[in-house]
C-alpha positions in Angstrom: -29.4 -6.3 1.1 -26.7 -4.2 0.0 -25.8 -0.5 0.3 -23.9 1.7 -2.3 -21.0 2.4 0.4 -20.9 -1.9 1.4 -17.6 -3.2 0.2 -17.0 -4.4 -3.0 -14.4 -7.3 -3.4 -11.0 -5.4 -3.7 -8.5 -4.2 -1.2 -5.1 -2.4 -1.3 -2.5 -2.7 1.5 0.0 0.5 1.0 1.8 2.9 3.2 1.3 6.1 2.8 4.1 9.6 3.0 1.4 11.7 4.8 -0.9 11.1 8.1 -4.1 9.2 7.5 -7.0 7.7 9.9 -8.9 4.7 9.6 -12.7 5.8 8.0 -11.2 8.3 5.6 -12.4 8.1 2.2 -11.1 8.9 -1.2 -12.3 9.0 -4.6 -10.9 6.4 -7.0 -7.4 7.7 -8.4 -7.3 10.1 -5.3 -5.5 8.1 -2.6 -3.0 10.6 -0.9 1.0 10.0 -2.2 1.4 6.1 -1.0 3.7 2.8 -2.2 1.5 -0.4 -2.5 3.1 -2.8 -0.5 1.4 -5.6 -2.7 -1.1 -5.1 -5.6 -4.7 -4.8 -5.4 -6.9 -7.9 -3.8 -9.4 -8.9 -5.6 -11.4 -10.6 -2.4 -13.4 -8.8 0.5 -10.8 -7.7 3.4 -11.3 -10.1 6.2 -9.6 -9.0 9.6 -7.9 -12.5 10.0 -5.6 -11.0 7.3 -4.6 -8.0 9.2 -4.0 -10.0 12.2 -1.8 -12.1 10.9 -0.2 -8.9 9.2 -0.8 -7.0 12.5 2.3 -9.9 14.4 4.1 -10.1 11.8 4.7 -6.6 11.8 5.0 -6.1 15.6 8.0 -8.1 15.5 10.1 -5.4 12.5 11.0 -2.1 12.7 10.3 1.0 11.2 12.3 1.9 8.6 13.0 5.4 5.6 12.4 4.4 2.6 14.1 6.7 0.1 13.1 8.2 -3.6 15.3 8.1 -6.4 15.1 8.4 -9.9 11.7 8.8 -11.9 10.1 6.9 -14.4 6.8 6.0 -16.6 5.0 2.8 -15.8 1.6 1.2 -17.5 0.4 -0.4 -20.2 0.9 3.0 -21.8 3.7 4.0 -20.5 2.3 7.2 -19.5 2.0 7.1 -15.5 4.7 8.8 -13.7 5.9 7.7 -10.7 9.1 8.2 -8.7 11.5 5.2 -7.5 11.6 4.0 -4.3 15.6 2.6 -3.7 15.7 -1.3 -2.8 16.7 -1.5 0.5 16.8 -5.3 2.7 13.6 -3.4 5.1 11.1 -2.7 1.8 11.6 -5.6 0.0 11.3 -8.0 3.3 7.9 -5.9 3.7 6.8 -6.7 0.4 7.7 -10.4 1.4 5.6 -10.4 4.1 2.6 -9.5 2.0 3.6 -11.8 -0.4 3.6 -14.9 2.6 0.4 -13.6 4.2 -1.8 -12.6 1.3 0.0 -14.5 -1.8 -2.8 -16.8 -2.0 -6.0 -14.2 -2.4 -7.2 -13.4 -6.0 -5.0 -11.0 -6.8 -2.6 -10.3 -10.5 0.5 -11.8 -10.1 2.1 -10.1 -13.1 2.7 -7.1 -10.5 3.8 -9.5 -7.9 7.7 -9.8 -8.7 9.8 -8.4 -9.5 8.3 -5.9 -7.0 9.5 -2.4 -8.1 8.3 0.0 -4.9 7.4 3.5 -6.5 5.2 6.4 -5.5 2.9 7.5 -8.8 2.7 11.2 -8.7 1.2 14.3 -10.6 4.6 16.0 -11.0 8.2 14.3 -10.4 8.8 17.2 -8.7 6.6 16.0 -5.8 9.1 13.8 -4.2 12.4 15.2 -4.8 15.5 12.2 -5.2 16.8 11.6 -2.0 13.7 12.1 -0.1 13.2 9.8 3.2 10.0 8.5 3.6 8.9 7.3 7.1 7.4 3.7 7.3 6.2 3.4 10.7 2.6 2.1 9.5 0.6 -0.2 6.7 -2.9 1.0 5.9 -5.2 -0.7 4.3 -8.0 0.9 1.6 -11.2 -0.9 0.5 -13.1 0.1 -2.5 -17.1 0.5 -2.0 -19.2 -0.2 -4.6 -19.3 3.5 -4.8 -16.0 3.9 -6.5 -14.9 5.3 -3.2 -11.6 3.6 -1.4 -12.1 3.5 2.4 -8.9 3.1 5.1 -10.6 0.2 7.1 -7.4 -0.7 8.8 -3.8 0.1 9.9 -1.0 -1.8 11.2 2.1 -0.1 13.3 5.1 -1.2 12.4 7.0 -2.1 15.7 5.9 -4.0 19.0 2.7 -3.0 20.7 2.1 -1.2 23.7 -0.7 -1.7 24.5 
């Protein structure tokens, strides 16, 4: 029996420039300001992912990532989003997703070359230069609602616990 909240078969790992908690939920399109990390999977989210995610991670460091320049992407051309710079730290993070989760359903045409970028309202959101934080990897499931859930995170770093 399923519910209209139950998990559809999609998932998006991401991390995200402000604070968020595992069990928030978002309407589609309304995630908070975030860089996808890898592009939607189109498989259920299995927790043997983000455990193999979960030591990778332990074993890098946090990093700032950093805006610059704007631009339009889609088949339209008509979604703004603001650059993130290449830097060794991002694009070894994007590797890691690529090693760990390269083999799910997902659309490889947004697989490489990866181009990190924030899409946003207004460029003015994220001015050029701006240091963004990555200290954590979050990752959303759509419901069968339309709704995106956060039904993990990873800390970047060793644990403690």
């Amino acid at each position: 029996m399923t519910g209209e909240g139950e998990q559809i078969a999609k998932f998006l790992p991401f991390f995200s420039l402000n604070h968020i908690r595992v069990g928030q939920t978002y309407a589609s399109g309304q995630l908070p300001l975030h860089v996808t990390v890898f592009p939607p999977i189109q498989e259920s989210y299995d927790r043997e992912y983000g455990d193999n995610l979960r030591d990778f991670l332990s074993g890098c460091e946090p990093f700032d990532a950093v805006a610059e320049g704007e631009d339009w992407f889609g088949p339209e051309n008509d979604i703004k989003v603001k650059r993130i710079k290449d830097s060794l730290a991002i694009i070894g993070l994007h590797a890691a997703h690529v090693k760990h989760l390269g083999e799910l359903k997902h659309d490889p045409t947004y697989t490489l070359p990866y181009r990190p970028h924030v899409t946003v309202r207004e460029f003015s959101q994220i001015p050029d230069g701006s240091r963004i934080r990555v200290d954590s990897i979050s990752i959303a499931s759509k419901r069968k609602s339309g709704l995106w859930t956060i039904v993990d995170e990873f800390k970047i770093g060793p644990h403690h616990d």
